[in-house]
SERO-4910 file (N, C-alpha, C, O; in steps of 0.05 Angstrom, whole numbers):
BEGIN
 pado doro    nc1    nc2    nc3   cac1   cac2   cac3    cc1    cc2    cc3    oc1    oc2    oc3
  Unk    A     18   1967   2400     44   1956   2393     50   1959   2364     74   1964   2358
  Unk    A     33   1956   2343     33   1957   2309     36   1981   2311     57   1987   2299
  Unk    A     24   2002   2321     35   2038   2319     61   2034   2333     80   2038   2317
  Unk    A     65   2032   2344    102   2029   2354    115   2023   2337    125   2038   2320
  Unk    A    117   2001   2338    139   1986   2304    131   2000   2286    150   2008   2272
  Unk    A    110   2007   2278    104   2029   2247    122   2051   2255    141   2057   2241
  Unk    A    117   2060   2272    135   2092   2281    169   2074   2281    188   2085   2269
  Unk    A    172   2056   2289    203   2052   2294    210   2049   2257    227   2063   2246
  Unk    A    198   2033   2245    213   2022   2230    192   2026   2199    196   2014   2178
  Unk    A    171   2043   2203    156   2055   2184    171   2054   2154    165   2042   2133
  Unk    A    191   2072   2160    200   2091   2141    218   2059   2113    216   2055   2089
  Unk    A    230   2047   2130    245   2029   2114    228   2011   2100    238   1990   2092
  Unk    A    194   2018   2093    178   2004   2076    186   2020   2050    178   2007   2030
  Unk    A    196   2037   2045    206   2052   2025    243   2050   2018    256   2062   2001
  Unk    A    250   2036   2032    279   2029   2028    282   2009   2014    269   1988   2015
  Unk    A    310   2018   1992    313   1992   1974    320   1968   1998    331   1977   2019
  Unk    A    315   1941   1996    327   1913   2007    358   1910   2024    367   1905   2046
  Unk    A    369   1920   1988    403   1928   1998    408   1945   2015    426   1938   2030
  Unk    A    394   1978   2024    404   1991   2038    395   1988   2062    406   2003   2078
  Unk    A    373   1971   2072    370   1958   2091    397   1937   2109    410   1939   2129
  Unk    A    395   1916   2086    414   1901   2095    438   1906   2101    452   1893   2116
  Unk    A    446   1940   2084    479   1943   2087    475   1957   2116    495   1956   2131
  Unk    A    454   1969   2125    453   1979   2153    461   1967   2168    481   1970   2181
  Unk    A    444   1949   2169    449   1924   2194    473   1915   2194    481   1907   2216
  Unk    A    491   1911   2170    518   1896   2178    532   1926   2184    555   1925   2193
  Unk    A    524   1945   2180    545   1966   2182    543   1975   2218    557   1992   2229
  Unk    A    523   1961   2229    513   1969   2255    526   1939   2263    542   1942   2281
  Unk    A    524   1919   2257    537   1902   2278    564   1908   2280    578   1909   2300
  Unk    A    573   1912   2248    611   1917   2254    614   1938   2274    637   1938   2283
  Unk    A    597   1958   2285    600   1979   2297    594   1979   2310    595   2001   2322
  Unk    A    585   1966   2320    574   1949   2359    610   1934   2367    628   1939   2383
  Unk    A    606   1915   2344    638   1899   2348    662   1926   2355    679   1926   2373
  Unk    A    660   1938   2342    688   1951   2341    683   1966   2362    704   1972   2373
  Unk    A    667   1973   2370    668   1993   2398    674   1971   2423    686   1978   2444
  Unk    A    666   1950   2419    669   1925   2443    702   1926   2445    717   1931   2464
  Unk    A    709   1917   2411    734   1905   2418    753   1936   2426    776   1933   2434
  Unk    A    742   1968   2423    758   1986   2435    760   1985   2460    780   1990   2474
  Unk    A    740   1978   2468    735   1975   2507    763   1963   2512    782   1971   2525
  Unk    A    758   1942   2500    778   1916   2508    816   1929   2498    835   1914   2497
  Unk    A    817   1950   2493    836   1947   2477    846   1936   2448    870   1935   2439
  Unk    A    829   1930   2439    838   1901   2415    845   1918   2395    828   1935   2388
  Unk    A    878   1916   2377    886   1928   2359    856   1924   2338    848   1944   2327
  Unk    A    843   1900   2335    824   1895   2311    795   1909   2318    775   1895   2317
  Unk    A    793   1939   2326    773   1956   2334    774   1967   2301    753   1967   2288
  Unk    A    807   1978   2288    806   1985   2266    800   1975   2242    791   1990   2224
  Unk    A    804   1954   2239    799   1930   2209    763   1933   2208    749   1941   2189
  Unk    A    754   1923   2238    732   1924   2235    708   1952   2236    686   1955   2225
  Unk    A    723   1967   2252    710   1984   2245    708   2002   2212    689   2015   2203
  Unk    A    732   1997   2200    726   2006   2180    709   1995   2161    701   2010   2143
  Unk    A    703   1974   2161    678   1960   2145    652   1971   2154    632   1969   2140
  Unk    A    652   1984   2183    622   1997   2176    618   2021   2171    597   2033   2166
  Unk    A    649   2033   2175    650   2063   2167    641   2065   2145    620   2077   2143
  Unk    A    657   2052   2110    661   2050   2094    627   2042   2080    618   2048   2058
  Unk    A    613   2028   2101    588   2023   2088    567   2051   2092    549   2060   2077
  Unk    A    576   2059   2117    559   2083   2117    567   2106   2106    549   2123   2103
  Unk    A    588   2111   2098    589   2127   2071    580   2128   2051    570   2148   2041
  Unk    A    580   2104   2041    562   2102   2015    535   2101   2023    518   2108   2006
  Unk    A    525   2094   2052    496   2103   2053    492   2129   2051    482   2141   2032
  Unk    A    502   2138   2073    498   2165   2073    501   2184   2050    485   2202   2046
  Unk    A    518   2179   2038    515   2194   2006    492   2195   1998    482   2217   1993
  Unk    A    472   2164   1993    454   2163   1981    432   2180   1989    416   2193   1975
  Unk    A    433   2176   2022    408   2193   2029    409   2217   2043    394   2227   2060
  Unk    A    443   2231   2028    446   2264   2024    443   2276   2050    434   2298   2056
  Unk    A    456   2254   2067    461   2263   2101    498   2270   2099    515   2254   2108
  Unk    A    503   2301   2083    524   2292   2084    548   2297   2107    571   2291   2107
  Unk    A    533   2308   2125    551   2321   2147    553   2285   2156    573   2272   2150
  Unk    A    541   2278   2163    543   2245   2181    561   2232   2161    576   2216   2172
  Unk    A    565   2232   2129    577   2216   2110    605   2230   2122    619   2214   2135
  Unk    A    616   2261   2119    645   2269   2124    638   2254   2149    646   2232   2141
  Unk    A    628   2250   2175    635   2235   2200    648   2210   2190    672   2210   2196
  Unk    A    642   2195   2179    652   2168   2177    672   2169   2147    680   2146   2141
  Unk    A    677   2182   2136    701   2189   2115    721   2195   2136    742   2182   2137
  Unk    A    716   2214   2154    741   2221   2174    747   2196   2197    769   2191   2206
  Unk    A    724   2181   2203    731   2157   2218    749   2136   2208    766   2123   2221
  Unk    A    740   2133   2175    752   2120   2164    784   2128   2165    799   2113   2177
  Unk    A    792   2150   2154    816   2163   2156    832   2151   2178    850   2134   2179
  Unk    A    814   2166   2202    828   2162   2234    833   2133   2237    853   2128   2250
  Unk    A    818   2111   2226    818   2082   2233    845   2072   2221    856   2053   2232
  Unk    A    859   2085   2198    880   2077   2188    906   2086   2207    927   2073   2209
  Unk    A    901   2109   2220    917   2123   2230    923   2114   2258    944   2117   2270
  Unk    A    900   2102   2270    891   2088   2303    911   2057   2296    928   2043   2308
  Unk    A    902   2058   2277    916   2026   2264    950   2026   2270    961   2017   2290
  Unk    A    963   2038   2248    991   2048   2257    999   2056   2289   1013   2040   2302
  Unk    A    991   2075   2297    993   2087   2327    986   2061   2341   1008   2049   2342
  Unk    A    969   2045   2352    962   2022   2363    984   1996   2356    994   1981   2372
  Unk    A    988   1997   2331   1012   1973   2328   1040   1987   2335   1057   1971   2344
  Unk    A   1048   2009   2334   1065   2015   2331   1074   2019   2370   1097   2013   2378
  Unk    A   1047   2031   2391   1052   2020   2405   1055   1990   2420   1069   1987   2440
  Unk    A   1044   1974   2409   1039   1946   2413   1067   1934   2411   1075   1918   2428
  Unk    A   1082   1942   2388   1101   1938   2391   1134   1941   2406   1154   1928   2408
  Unk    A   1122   1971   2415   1147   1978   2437   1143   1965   2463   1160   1966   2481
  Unk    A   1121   1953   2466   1118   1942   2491   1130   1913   2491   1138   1899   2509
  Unk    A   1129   1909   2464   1132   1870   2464   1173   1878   2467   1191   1864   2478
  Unk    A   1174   1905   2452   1205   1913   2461   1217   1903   2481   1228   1882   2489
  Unk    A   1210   1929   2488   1209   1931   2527   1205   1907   2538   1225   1900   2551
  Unk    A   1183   1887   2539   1185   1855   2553   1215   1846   2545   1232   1834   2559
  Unk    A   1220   1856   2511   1240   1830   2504   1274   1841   2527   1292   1826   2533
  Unk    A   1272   1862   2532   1296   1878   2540   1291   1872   2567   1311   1863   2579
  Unk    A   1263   1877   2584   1267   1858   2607   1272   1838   2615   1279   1834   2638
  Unk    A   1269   1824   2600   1272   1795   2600   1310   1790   2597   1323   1770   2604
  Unk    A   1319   1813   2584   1351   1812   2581   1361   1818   2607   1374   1802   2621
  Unk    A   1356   1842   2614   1361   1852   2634   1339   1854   2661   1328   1874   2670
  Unk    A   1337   1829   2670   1318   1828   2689   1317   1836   2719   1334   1829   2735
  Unk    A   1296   1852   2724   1297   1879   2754   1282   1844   2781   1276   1820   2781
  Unk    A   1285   1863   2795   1279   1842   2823   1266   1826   2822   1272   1804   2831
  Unk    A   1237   1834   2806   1213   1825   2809   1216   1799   2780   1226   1800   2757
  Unk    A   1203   1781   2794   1209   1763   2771   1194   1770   2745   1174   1783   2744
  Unk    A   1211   1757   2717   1209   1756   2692   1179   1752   2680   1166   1768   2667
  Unk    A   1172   1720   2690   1139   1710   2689   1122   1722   2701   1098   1720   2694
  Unk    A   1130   1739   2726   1107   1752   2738   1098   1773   2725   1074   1779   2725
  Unk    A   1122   1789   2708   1127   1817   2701   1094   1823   2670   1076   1839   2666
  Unk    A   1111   1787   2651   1103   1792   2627   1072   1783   2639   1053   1794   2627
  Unk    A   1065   1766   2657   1045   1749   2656   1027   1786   2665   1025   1806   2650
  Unk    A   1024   1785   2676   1020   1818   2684   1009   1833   2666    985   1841   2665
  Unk    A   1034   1840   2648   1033   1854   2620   1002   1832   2607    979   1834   2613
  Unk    A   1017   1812   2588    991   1799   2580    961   1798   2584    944   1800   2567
  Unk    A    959   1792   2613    934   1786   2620    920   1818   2623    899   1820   2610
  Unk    A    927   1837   2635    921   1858   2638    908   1887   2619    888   1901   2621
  Unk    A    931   1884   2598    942   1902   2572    951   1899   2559    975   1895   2563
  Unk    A    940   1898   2531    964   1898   2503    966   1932   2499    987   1945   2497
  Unk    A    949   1938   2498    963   1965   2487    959   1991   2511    940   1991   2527
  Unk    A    978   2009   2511    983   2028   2531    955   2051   2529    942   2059   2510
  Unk    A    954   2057   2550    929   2080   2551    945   2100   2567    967   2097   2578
  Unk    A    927   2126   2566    943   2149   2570    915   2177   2579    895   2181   2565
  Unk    A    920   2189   2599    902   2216   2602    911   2235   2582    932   2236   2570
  Unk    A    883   2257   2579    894   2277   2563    916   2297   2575    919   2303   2599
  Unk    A    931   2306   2551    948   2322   2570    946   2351   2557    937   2349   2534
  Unk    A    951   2375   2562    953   2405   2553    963   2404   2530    955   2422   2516
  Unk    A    975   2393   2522    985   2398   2493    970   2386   2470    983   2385   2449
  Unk    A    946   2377   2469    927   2357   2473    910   2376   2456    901   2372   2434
  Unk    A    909   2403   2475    877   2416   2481    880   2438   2445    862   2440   2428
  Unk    A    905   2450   2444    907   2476   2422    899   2445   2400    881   2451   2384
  Unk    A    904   2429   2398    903   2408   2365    868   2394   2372    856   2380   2356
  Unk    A    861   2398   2390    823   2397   2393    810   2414   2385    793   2413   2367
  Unk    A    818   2435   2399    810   2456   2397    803   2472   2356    782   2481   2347
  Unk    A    829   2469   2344    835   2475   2321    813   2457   2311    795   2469   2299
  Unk    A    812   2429   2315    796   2404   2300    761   2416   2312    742   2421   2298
  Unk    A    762   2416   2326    727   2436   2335    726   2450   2317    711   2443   2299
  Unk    A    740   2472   2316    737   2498   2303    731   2481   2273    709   2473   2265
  Unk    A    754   2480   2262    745   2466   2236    732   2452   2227    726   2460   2204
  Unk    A    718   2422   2236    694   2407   2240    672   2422   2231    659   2419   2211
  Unk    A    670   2446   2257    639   2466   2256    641   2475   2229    623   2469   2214
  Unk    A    664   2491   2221    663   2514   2205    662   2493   2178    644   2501   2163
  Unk    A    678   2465   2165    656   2459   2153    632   2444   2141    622   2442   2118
  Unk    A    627   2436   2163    598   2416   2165    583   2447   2156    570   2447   2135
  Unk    A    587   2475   2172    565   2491   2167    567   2498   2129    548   2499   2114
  Unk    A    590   2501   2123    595   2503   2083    583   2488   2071    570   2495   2051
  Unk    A    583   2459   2082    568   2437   2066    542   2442   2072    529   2433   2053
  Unk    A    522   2453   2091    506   2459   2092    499   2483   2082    478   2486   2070
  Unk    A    520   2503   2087    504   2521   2072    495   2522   2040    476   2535   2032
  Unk    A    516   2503   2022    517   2499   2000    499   2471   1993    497   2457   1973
  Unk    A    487   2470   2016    465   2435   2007    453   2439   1986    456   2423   1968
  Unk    A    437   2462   1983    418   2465   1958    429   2465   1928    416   2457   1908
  Unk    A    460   2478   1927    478   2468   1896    480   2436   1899    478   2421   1879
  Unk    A    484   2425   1927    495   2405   1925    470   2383   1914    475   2365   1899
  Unk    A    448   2388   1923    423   2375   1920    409   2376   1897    388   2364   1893
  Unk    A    427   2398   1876    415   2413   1860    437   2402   1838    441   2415   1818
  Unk    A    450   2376   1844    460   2362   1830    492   2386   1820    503   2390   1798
  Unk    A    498   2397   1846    513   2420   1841    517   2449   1821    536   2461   1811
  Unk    A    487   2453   1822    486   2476   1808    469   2508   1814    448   2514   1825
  Unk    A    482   2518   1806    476   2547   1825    449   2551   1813    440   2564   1832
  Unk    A    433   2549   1798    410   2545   1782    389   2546   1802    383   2527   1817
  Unk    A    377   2568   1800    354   2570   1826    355   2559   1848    335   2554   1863
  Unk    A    389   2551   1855    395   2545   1884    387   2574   1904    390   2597   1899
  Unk    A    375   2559   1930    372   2585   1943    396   2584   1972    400   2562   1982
  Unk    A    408   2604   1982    431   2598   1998    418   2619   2022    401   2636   2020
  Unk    A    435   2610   2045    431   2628   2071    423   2616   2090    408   2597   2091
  Unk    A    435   2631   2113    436   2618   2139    410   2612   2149    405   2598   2169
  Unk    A    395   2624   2137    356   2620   2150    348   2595   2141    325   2588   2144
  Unk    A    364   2579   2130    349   2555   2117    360   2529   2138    351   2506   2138
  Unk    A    379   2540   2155    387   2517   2178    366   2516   2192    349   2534   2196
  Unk    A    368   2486   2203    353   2479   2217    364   2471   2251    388   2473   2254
  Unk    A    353   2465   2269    359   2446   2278    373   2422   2287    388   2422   2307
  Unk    A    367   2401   2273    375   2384   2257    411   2387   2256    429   2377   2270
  Unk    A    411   2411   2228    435   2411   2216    462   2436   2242    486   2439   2236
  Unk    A    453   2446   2261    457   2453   2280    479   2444   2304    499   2453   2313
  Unk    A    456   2410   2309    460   2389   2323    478   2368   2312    488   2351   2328
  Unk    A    485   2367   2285    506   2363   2267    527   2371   2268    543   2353   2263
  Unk    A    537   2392   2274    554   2408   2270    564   2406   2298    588   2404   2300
  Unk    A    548   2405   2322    559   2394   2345    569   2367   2349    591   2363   2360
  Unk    A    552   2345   2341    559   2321   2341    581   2314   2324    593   2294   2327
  Unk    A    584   2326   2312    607   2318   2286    641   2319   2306    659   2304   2312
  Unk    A    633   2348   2309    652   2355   2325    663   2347   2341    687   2348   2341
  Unk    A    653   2338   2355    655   2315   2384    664   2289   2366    688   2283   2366
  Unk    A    649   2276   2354    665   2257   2344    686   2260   2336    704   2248   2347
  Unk    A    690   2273   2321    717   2278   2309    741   2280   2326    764   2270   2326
  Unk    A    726   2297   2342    759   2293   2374    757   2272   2381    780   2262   2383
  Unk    A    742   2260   2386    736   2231   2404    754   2215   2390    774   2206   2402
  Unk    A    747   2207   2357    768   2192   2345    799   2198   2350    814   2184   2363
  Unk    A    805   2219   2340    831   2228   2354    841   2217   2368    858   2199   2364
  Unk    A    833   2226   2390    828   2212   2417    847   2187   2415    871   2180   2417
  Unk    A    816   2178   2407    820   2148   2419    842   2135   2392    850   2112   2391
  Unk    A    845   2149   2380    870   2137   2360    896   2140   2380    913   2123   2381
  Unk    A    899   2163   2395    923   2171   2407    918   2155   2433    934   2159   2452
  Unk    A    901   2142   2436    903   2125   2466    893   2139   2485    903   2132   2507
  Unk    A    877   2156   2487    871   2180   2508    848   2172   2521    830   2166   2506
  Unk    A    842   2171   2548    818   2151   2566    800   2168   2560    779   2157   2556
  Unk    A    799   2207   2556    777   2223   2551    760   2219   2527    740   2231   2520
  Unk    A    775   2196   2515    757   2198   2494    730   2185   2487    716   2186   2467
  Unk    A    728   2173   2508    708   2168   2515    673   2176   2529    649   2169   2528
  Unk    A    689   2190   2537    673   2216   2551    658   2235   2528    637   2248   2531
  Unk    A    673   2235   2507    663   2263   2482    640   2236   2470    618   2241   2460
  Unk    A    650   2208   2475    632   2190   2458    603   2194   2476    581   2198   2465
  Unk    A    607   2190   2503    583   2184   2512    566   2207   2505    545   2205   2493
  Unk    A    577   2233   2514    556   2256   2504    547   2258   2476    525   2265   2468
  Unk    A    570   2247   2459    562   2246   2423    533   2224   2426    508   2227   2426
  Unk    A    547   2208   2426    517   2182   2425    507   2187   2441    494   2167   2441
  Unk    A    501   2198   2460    478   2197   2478    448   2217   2455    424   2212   2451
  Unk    A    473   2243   2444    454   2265   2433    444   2256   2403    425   2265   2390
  Unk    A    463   2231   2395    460   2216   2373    431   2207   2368    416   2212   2349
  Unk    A    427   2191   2393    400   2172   2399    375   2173   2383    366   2156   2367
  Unk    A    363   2204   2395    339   2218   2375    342   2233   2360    327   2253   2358
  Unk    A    364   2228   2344    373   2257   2318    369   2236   2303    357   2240   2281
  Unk    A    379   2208   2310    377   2185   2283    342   2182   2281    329   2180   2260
  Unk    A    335   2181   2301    301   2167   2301    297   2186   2287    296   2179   2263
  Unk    A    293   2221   2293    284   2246   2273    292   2237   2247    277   2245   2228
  Unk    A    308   2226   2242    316   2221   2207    312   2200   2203    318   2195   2179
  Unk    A    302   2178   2214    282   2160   2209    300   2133   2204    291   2113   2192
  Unk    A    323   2136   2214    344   2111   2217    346   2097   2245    363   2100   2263
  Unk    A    321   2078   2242    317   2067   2271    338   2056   2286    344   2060   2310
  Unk    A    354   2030   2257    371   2011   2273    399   2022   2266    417   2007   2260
  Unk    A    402   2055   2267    426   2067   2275    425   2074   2304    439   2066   2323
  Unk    A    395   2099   2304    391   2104   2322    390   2085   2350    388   2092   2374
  Unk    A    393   2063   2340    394   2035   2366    422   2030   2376    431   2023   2398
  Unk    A    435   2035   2348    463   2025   2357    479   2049   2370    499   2045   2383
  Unk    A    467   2077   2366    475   2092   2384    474   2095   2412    489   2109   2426
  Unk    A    446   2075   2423    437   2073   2457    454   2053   2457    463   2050   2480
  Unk    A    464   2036   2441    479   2011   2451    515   2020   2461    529   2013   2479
  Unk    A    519   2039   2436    537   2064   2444    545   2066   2465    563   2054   2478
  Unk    A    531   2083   2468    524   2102   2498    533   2084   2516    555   2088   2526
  Unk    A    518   2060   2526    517   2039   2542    551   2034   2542    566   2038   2561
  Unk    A    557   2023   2512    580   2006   2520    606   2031   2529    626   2023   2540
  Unk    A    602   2059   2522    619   2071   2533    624   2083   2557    646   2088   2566
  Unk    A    600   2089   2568    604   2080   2601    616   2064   2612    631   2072   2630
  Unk    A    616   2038   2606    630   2019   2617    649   2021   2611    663   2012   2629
  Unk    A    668   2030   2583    686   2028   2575    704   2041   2582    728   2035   2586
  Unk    A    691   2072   2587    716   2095   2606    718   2082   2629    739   2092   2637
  Unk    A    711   2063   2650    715   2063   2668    738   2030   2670    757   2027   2685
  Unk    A    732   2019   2658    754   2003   2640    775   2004   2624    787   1983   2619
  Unk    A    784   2032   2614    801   2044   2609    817   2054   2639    840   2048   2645
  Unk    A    802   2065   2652    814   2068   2679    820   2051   2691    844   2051   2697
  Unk    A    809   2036   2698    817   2006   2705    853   2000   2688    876   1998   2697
  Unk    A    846   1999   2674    876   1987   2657    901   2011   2662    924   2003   2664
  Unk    A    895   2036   2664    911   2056   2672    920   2053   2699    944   2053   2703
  Unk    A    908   2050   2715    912   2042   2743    928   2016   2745    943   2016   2764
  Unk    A    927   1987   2727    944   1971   2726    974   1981   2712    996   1979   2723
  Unk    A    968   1990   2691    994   1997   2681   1011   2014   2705   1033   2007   2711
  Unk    A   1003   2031   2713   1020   2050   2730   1034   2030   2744   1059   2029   2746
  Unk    A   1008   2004   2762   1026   1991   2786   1044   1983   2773   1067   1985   2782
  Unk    A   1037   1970   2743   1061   1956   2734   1086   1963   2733   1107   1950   2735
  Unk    A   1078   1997   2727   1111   2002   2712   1123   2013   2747   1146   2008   2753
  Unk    A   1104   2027   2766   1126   2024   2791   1140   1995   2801   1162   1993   2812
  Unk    A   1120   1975   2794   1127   1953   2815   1150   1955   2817   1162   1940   2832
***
């Protein structure tokens, strides 16, 4: 059991205190914010950006920088999910107020109580027009997570070409599986900024492949919150569906 925990959590006997601690809050806000996406809750973005924003500055420190652009661009997307999410939130409270003017067969209290209990904000499948603005964001993602890698050694080298050595033979693995994961995230945010139920789906394969890429780099209680991930987005695409299937009855009733 002491070789277990040494192997899980070995490495953070060498971690300053603080970058410990900022982990852990940057992993609960990011347990929270994936809960409250399940649920719909406009406040997925406020909070998620408090652990984006912390893992940036980790990640800087410990020169993981493909995972630091992941959460610089999450950050981005969270401002942008933010707007799009209120901005829907509010055509709906529209729409109630205009039903409520002009009211159809079905009663008024049944309509909103419906609305309320059910859904605040609208969900949506992907659609074809969808695929050329993924597609573009893949391409780009890859092409440059692989620059920042190829250029790690100026970068590490406190940015200087100075017996930096460059070339594709020095990838690893590792930085490979980066370049995939990134990717996927990056649509996924999208995604799920634009309301799209697939986006969930790019999460589960992201965190699933997340899991032991964090343990390999020796970030246990990331690597945890990625199985917790995983978990809560299973349930969550199918909860997303769930709510898509209400909305529809709604808007035929």
């Amino acid at each position: 059991m002491a070789e277990l925990l040494n192997w899980l959590f070995g490495q953070y006997a060498d971690y300053p205190t603080l970058f410990i601690t900022l982990e852990l809050i940057a992993v609960i806000f990011g347990v929270s914010s994936v809960l409250l996406a399940s649920k719909t809750n406009i406040l997925v973005f406020p909070i998620g950006l408090v652990s984006t924003a912390i893992f940036v500055y980790l990640l800087w420190k410990w020169q993981l920088f493909g995972d630091m652009f992941i959460n610089a661009y999450y950050s981005v997307m969270s401002i942008y999910g933010w707007i799009n999410w209120t901005q829907n939130k509010n055509n709906i409270e529209i729409k109630k107020h205009q039903d409520h003017i002009n009211p159809t067969s079905q009663p008024q209290d049944e309509r909103g109580q419906n609305t309320d209990a059910q859904y605040a904000i609208e969900v949506e499948h992907l659609s074809k027009k969808d695929v050329p603005i993924l597609s573009a964001l893949a391409a780009a993602t890859i092409a440059f997570v692989a620059l920042v890698y190829y250029f790690r050694p100026v970068i590490n080298n406190n940015f200087s070409f100075d017996g930096a050595v460059l070339g594709l033979h020095l990838f690893t693995w590792v930085d490979y599986t980066d370049m995939l994961t990134t990717a996927l995230f990056l649509m996924a945010m999208w995604l799920m900024a634009r309301r799209k139920i697939e986006h969930w789906l790019l999460w589960i394969i992201a965190d699933a492949i997340s899991v032991p890429l964090y343990f390999y780099k020796g970030l246990t209680f990331t690597a945890l919150q990625y199985v917790v991930f995983t978990l809560i987005a299973i349930w969550a695409y199918y909860e997303w569906q769930r709510r898509y299937r209400l909305q529809s009855h709604a808007a035929y009733a």
